[in-house]
N, CA, C and O of each residue as an XYZ file, in Angstrom:
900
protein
N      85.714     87.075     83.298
C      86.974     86.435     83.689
C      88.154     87.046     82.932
O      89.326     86.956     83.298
N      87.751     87.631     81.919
C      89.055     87.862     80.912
C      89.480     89.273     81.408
O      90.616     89.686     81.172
N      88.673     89.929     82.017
C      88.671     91.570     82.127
C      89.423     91.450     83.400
O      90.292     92.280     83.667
N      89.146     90.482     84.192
C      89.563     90.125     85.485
C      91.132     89.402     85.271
O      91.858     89.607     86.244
N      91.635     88.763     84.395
C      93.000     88.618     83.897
C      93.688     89.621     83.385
O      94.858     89.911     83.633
N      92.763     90.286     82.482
C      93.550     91.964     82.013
C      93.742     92.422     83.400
O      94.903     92.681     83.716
N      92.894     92.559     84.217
C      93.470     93.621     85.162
C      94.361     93.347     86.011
O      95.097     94.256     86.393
N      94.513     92.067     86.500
C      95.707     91.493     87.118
C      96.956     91.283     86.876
O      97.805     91.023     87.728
N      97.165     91.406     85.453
C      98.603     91.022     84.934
C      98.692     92.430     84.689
O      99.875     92.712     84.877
N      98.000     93.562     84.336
C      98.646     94.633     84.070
C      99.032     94.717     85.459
O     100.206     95.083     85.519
N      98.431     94.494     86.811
C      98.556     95.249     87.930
C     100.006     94.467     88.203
O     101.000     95.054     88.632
N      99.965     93.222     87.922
C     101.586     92.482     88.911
C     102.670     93.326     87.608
O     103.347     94.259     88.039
N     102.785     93.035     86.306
C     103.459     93.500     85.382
C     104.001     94.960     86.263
O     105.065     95.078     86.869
N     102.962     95.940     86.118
C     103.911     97.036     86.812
C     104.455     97.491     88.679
O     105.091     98.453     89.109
N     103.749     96.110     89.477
C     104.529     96.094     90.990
C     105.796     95.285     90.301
O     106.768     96.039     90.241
N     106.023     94.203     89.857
C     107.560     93.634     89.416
C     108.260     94.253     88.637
O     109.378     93.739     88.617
N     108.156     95.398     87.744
C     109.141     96.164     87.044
C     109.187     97.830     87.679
O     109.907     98.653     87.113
N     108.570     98.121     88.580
C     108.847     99.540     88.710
C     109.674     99.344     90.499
O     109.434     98.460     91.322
N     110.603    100.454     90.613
C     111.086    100.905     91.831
C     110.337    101.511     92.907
O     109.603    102.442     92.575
N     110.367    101.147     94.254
C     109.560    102.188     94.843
C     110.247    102.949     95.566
O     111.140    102.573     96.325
N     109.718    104.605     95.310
C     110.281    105.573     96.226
C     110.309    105.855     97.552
O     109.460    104.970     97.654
N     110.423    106.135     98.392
C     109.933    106.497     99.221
C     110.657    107.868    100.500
O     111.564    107.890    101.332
N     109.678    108.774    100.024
C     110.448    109.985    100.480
C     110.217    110.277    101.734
O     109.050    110.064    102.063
N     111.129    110.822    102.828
C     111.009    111.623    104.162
C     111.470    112.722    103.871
O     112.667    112.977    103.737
N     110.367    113.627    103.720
C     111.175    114.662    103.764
C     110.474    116.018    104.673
O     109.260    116.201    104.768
N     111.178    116.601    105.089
C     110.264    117.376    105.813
C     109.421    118.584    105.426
O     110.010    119.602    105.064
N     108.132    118.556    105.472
C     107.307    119.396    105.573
C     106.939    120.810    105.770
O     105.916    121.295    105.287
N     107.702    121.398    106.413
C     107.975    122.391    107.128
C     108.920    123.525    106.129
O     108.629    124.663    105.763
N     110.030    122.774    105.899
C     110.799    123.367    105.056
C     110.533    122.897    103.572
O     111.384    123.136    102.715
N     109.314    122.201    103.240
C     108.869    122.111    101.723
C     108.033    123.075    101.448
O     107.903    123.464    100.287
N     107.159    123.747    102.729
C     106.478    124.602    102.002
C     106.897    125.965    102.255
O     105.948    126.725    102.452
N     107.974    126.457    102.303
C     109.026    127.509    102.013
C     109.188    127.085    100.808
O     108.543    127.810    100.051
N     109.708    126.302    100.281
C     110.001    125.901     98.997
C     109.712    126.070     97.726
O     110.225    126.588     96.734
N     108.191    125.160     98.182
C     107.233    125.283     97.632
C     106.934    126.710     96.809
O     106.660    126.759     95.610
N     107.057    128.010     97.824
C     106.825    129.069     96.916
C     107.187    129.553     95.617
O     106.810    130.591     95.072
N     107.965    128.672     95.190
C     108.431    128.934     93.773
C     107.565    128.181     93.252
O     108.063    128.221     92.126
N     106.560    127.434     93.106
C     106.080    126.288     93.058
C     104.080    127.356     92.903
O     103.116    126.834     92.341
N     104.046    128.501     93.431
C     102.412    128.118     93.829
C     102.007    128.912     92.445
O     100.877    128.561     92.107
N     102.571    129.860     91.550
C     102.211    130.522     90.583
C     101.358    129.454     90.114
O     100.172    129.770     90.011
N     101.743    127.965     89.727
C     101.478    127.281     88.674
C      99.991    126.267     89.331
O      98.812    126.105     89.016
N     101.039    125.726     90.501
C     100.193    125.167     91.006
C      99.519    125.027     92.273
O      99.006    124.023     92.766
N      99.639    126.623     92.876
C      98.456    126.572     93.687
C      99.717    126.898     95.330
O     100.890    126.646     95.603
N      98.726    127.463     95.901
C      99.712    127.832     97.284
C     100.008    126.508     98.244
O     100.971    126.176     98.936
N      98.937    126.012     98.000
C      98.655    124.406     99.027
C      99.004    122.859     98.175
O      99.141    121.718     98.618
N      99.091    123.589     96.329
C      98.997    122.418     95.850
C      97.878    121.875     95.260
O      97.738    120.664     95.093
N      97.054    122.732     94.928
C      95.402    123.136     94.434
C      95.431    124.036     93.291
O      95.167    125.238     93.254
N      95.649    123.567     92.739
C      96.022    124.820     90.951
C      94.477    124.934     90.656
O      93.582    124.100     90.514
N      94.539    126.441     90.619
C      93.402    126.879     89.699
C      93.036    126.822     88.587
O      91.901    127.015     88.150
N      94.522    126.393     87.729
C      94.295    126.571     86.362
C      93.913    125.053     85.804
O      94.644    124.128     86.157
N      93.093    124.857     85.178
C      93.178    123.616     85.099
C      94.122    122.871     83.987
O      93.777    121.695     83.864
N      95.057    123.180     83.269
C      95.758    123.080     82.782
C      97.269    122.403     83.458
O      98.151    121.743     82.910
N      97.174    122.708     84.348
C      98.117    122.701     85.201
C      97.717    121.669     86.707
O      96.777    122.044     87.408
N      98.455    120.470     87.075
C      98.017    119.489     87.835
C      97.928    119.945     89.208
O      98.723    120.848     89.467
N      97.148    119.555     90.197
C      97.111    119.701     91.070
C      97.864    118.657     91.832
O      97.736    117.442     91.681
N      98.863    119.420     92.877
C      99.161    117.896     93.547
C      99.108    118.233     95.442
O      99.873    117.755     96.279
N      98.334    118.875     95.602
C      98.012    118.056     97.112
C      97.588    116.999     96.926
O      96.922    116.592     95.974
N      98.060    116.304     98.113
C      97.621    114.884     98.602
C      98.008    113.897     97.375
O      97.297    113.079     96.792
N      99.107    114.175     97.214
C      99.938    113.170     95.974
C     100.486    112.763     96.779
O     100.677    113.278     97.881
N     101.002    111.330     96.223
C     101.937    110.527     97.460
C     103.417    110.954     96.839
O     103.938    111.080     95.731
N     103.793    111.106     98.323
C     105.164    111.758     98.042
C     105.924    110.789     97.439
O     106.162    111.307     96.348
N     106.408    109.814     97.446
C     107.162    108.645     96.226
C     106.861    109.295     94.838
O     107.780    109.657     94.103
N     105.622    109.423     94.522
C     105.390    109.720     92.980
C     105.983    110.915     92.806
O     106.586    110.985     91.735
N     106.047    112.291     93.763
C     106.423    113.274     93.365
C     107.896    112.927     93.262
O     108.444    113.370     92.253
N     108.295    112.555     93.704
C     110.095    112.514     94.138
C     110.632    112.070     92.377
O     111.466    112.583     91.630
N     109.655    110.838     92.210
C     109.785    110.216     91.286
C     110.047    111.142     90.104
O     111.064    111.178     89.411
N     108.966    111.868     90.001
C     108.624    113.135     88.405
C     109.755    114.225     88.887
O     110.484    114.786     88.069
N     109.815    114.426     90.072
C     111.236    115.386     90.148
C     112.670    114.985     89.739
O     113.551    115.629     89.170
N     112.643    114.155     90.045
C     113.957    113.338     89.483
C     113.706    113.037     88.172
O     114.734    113.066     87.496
N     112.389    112.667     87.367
C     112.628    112.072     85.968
C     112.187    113.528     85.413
O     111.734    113.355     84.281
N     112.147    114.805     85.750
C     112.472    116.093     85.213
C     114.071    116.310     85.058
O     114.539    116.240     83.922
N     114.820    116.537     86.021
C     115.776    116.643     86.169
C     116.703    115.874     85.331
O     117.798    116.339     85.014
N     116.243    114.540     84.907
C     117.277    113.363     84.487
C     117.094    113.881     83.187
O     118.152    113.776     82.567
N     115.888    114.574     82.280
C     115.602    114.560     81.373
C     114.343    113.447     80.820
O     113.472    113.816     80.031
N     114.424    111.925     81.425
C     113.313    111.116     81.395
C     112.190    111.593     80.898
O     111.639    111.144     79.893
N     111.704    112.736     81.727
C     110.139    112.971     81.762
C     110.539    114.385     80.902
O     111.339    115.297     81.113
N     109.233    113.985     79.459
C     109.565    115.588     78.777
C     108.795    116.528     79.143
O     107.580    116.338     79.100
N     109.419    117.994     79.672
C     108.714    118.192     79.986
C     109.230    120.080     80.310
O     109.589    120.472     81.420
N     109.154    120.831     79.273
C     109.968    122.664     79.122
C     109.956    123.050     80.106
O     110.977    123.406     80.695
N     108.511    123.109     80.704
C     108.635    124.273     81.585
C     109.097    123.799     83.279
O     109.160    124.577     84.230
N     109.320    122.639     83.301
C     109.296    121.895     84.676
C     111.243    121.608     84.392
O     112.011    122.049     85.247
N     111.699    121.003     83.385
C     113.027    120.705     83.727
C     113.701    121.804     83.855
O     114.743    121.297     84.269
N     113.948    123.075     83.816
C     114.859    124.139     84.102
C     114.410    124.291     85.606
O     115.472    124.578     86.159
N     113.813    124.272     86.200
C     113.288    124.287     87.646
C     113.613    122.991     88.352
O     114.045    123.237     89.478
N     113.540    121.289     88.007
C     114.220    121.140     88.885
C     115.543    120.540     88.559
O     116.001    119.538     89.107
N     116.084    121.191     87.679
C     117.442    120.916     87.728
C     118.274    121.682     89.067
O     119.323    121.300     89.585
N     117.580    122.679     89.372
C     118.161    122.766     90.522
C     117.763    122.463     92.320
O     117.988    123.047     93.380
N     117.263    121.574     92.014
C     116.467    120.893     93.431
C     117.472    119.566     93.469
O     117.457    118.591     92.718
N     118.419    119.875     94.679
C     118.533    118.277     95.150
C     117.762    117.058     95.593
O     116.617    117.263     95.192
N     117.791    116.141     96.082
C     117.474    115.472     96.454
C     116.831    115.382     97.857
O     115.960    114.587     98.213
N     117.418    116.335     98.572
C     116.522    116.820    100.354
C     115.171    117.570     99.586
O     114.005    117.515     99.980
N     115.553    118.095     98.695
C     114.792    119.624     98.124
C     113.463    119.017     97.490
O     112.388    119.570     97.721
N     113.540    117.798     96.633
C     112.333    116.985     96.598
C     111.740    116.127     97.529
O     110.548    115.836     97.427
N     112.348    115.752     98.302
C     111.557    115.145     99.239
C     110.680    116.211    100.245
O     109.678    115.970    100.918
N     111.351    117.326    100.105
C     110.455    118.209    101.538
C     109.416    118.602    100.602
O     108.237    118.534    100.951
N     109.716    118.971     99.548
C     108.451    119.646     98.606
C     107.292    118.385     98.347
O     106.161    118.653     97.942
N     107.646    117.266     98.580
C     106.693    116.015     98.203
C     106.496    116.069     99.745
O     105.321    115.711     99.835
N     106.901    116.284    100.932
C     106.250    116.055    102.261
C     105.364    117.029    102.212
O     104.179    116.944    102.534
N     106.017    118.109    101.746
C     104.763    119.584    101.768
C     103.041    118.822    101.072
O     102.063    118.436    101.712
N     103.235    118.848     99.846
C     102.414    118.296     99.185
C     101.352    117.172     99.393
O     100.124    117.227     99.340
N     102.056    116.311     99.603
C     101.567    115.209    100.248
C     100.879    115.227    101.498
O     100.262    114.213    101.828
N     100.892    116.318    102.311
C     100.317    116.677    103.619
C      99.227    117.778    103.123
O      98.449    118.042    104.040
N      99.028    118.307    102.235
C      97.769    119.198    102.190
C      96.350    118.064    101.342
O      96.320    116.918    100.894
N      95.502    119.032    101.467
C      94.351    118.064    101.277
C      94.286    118.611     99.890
O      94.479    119.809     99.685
N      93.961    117.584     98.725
C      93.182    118.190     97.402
C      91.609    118.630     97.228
O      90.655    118.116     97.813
N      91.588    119.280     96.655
C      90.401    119.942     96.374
C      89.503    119.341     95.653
O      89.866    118.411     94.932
N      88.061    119.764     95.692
C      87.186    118.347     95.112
C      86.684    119.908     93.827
O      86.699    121.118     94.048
N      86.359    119.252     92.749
C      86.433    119.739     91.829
C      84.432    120.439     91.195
O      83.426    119.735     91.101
N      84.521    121.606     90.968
C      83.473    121.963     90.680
C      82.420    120.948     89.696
O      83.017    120.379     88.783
N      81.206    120.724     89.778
C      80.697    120.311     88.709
C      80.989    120.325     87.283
O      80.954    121.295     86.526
N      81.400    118.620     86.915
C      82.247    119.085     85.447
C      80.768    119.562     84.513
O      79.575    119.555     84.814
N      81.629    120.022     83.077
C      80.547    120.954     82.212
C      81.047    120.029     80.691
O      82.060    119.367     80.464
N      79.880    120.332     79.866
C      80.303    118.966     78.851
C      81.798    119.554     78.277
O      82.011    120.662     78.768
N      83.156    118.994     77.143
C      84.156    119.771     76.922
C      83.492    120.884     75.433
O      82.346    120.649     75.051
N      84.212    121.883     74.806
C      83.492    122.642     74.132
C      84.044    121.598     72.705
O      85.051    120.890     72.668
N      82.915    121.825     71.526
C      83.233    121.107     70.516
C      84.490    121.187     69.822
O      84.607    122.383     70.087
N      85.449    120.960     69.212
C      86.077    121.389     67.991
C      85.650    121.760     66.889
O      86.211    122.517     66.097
N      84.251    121.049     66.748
C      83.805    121.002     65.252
C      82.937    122.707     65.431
O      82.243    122.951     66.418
N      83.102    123.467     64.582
C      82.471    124.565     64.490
C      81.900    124.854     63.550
O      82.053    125.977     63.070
N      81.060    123.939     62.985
C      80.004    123.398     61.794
C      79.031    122.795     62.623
O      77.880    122.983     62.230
N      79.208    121.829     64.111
C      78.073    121.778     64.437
C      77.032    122.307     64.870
O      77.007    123.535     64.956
N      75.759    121.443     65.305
C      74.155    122.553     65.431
C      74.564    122.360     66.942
O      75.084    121.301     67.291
N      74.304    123.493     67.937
C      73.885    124.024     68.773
C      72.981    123.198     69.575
O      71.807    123.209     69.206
N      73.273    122.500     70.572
C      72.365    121.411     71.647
C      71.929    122.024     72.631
O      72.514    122.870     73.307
N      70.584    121.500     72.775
C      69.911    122.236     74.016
C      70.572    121.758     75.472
O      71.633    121.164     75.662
N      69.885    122.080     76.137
C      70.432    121.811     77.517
C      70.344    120.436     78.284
O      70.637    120.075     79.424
N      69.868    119.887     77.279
C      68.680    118.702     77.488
C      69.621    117.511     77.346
O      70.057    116.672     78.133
N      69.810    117.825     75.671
C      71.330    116.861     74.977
C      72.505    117.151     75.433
O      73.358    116.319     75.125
N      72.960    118.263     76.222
C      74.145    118.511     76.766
C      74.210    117.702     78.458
O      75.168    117.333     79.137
N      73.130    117.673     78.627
C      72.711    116.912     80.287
C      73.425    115.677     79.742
O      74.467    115.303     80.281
N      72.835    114.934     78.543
C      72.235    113.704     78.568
C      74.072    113.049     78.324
O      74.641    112.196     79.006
N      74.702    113.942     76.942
C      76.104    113.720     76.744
C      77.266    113.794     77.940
O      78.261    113.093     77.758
N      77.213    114.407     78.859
C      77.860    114.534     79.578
C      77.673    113.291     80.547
O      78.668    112.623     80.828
N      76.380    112.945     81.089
C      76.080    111.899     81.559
C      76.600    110.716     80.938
O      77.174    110.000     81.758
N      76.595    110.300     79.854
C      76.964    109.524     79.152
C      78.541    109.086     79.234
O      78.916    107.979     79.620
N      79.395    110.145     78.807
C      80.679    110.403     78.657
C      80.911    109.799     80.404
O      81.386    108.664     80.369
N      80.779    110.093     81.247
C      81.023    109.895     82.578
C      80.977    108.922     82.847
O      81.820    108.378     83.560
N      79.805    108.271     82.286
C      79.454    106.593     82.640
C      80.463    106.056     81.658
O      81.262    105.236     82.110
N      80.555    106.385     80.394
C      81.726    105.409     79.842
C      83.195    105.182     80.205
O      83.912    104.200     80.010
N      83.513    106.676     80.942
C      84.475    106.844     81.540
C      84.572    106.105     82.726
O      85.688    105.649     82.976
N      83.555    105.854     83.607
C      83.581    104.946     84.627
C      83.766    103.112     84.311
O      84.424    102.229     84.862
N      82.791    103.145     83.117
C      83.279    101.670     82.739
C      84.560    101.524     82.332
O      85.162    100.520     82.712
N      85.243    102.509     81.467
C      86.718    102.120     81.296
C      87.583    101.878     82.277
O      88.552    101.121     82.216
N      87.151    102.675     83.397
C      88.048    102.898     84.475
C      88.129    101.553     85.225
O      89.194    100.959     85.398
N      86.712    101.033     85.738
C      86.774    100.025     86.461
C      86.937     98.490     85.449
O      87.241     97.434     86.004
N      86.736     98.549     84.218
C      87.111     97.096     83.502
C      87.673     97.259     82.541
O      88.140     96.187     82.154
N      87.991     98.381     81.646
C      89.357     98.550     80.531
C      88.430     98.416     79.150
O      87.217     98.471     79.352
N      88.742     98.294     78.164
C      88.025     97.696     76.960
C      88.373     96.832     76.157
O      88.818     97.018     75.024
N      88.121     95.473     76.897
C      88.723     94.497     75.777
C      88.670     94.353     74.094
O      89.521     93.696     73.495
N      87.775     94.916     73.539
C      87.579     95.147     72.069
C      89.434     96.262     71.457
O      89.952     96.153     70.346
N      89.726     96.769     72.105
C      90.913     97.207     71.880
C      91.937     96.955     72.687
O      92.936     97.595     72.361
N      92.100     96.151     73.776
C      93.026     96.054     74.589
C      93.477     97.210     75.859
O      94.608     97.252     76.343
N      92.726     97.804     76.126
C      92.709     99.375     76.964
C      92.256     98.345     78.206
O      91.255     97.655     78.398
N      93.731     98.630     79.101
C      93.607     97.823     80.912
C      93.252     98.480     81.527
O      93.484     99.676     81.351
N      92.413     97.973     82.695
C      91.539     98.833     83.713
C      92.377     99.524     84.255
O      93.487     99.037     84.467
N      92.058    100.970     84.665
C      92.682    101.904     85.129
C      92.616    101.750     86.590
O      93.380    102.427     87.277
N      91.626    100.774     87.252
C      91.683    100.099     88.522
C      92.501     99.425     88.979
O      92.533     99.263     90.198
N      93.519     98.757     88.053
C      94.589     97.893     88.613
C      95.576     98.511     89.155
O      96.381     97.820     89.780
N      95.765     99.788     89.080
C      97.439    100.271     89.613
C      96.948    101.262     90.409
O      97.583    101.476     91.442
N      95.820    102.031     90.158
C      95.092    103.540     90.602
C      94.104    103.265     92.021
O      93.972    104.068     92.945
N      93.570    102.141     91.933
C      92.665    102.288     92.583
C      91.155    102.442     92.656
O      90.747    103.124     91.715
N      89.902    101.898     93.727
C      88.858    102.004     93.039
C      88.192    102.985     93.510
O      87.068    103.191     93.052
N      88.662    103.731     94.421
C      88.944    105.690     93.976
C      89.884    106.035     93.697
O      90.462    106.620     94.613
N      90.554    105.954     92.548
C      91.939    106.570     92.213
C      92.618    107.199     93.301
O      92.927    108.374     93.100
N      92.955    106.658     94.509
C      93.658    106.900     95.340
C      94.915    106.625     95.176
O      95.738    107.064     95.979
N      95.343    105.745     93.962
C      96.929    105.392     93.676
C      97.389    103.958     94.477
O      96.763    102.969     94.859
N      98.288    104.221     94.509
C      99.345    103.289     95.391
C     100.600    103.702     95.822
O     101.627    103.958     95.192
N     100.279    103.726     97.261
C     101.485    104.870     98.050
C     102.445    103.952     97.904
O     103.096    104.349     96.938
N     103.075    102.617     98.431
C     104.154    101.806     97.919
C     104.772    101.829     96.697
O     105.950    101.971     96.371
N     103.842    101.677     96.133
C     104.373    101.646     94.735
C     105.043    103.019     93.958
O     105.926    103.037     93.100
N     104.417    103.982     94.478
C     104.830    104.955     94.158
C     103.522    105.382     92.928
O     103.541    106.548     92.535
N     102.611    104.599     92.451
C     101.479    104.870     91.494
C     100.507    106.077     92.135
O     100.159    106.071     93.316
N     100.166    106.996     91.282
C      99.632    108.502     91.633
C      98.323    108.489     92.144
O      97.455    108.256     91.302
N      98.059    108.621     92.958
C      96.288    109.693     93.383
C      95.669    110.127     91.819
O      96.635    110.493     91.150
N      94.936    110.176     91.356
C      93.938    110.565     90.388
C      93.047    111.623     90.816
O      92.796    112.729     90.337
N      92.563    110.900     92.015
C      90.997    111.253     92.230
C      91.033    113.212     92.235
O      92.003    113.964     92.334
N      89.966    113.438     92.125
C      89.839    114.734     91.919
C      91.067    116.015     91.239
O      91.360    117.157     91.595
N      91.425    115.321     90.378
C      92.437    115.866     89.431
C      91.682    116.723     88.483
O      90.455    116.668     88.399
N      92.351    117.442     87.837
C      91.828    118.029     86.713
C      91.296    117.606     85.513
O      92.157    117.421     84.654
N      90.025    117.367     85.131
C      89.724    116.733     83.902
C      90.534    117.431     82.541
O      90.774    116.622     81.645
N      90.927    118.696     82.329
C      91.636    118.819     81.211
C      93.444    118.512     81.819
O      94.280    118.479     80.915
N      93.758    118.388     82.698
C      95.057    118.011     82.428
C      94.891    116.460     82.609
O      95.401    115.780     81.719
N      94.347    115.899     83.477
C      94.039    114.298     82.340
C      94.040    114.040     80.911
O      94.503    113.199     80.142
N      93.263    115.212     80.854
C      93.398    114.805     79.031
C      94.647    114.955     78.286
O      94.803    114.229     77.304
N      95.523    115.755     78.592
C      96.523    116.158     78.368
C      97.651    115.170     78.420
O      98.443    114.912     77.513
N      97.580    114.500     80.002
C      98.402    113.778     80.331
C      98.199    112.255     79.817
O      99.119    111.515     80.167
N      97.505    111.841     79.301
C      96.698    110.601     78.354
C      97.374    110.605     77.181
O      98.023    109.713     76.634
N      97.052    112.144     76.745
C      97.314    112.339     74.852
C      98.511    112.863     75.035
O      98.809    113.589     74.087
N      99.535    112.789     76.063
C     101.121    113.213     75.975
C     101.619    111.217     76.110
O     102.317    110.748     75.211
N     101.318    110.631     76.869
C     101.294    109.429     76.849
C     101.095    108.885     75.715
O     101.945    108.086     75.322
N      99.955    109.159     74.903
C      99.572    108.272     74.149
C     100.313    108.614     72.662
O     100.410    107.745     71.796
N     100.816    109.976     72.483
C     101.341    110.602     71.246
C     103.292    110.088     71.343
O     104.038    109.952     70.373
N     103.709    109.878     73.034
C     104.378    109.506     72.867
C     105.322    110.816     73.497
O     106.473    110.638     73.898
N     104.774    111.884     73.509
C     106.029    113.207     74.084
C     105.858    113.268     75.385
O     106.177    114.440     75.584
N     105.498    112.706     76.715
C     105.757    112.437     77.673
C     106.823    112.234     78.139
O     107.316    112.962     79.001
N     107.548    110.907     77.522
C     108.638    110.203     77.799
C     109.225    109.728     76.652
O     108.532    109.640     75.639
N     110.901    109.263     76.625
C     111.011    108.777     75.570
C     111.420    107.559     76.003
O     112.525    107.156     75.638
N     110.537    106.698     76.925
C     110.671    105.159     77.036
C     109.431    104.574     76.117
O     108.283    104.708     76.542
N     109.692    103.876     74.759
C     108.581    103.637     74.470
C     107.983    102.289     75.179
O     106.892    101.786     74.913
N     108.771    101.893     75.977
C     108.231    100.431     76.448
C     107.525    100.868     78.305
O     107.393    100.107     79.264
N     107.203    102.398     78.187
C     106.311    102.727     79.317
C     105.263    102.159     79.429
O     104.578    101.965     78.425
N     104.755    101.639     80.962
C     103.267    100.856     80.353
C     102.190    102.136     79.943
O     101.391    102.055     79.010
N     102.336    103.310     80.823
C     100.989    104.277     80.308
C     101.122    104.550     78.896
O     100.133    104.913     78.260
N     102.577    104.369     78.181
C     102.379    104.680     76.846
C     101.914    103.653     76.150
O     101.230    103.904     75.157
N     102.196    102.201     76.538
C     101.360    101.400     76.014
C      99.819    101.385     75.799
O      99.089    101.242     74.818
N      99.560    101.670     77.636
C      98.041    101.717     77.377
C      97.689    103.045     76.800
O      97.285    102.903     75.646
N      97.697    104.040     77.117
C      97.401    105.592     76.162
C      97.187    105.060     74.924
O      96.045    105.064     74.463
N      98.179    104.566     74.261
C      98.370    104.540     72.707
C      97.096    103.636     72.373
O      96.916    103.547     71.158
N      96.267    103.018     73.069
C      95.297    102.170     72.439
C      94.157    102.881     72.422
O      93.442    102.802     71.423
N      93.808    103.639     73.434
C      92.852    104.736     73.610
C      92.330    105.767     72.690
O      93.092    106.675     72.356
N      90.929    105.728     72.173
C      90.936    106.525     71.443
C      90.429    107.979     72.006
O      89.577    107.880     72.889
N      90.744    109.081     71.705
C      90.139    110.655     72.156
C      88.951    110.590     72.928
O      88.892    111.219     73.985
N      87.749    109.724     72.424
C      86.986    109.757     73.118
C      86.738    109.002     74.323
O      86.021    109.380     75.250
N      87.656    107.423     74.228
C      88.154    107.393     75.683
C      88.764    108.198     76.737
O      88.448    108.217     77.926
N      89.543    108.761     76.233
C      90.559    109.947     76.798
C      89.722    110.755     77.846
O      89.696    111.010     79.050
N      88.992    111.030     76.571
C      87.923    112.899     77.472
C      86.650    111.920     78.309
O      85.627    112.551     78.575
N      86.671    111.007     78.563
C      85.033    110.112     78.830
C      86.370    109.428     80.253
O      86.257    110.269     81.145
N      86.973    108.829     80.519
C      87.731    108.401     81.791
C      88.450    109.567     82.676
O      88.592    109.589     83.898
N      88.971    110.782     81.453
C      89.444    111.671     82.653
C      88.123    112.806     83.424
O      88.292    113.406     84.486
N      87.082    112.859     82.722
C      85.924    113.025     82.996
C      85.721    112.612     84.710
O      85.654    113.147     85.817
N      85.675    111.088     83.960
C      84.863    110.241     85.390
C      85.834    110.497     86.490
O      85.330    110.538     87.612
N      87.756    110.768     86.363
C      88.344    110.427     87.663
C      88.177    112.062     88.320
O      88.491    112.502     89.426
N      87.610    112.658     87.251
C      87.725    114.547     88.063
C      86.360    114.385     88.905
O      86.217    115.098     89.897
N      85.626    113.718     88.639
C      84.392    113.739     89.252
C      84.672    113.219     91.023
O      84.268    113.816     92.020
N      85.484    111.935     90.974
C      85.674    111.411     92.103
C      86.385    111.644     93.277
O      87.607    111.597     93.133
N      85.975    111.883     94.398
C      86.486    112.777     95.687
C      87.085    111.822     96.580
O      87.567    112.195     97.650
């Protein structure tokens, strides 16, 4: 019952305080656009690198959204605000129609992440099966009920129970994202250089999360198609 109250008040908390976008923009002339756009992330919106987000099949509200909170300065972020400072407002919406109309890509079999520690012993293939398995499933429990022992809200309340998002709302697609730019985008949240709203809810929730939540939930949402 309590996990089931966490997840509900986080979910109304952010439909009553956030704006929703909602872009028309045309398609056609976004992915002309777009070409300034595919070095990083992909011709269709399918980035190879995984470092770098993929956004086919993002709902266009959310993109409009991060284009504008580049531009405003809002969203921190080097290599993205000199680019769209010069995109109007037609100019994000066609690039979010572009986007939003291609399909995302379902993501190769994830592989466990490589250690930091370079003192540890060497795991067979056996313990690397078993960890990775593991990490996935914990990542799935966070996802679908949060962790009340620290206060970490289900990532089901705003995302979805395939991280499909919420196109109204303007809340993002997940599913088949990049497991290292999840991680990225968690521990930019959670460190706080994302944004400088500290009363963001992802920076709220990020900040409770520990690393190994981090790499164990963005795990589970790269897995999901």
């Amino acid at each position: 019952m309590i996990k089931k109250l966490l997840t509900v008040s986080v979910s109304v908390a952010l439909l009553s305080g956030s704006g929703f976008v909602y872009a028309q923009g045309n398609a056609t002339a976004g992915k002309t656009k777009a070409a300034m756009c595919a070095g990083c992330h992909g011709d269709d919106g399918n980035s190879a690198m995984p470092g770098f987000p993929k956004l086919a099949g993002q709902h266009p509200g959310y993109l409009v959204k991060q284009l504008q909170a580049f531009k405003e300065g809002n969203r921190i972020a080097p290599m993205m605000a000199p680019l769209a400072l010069g995109l109007d407002e037609a100019d994000m919406q066609d690039l979010a129609a572009y986007y939003a109309g291609s399909k995302i890509s379902a993501n190769p079999a994830p592989t466990l992440p490589v250690s930091d520690d370079d003192d540890a012993p060497e795991k067979t293939d056996e313990q690397k099966k078993a960890e990775l398995a593991k990490l996935i499933a914990d990542g799935s429990d966070l996802y679908r009920n949060g962790k009340l022992s620290t206060g970490v809200s289900a990532c089901i309340a705003c995302h979805g129970p395939h991280a499909e998002g919420n196109k109204p709302a303007s809340y993002p697609n997940l599913h088949s994202q990049h497991a290292d730019y999840l991680v990225k985008t968690l521990t930019d949240f959670k460190t706080g250089s994302r944004t400088k709203n500290r009363e963001n809810m992802m920076h709220m929730i990020a900040a409770k999360m520990s690393d190994a939540d981090i790499k164990a939930v963005s795990l589970y949402i790269s897995t999901i198609k």
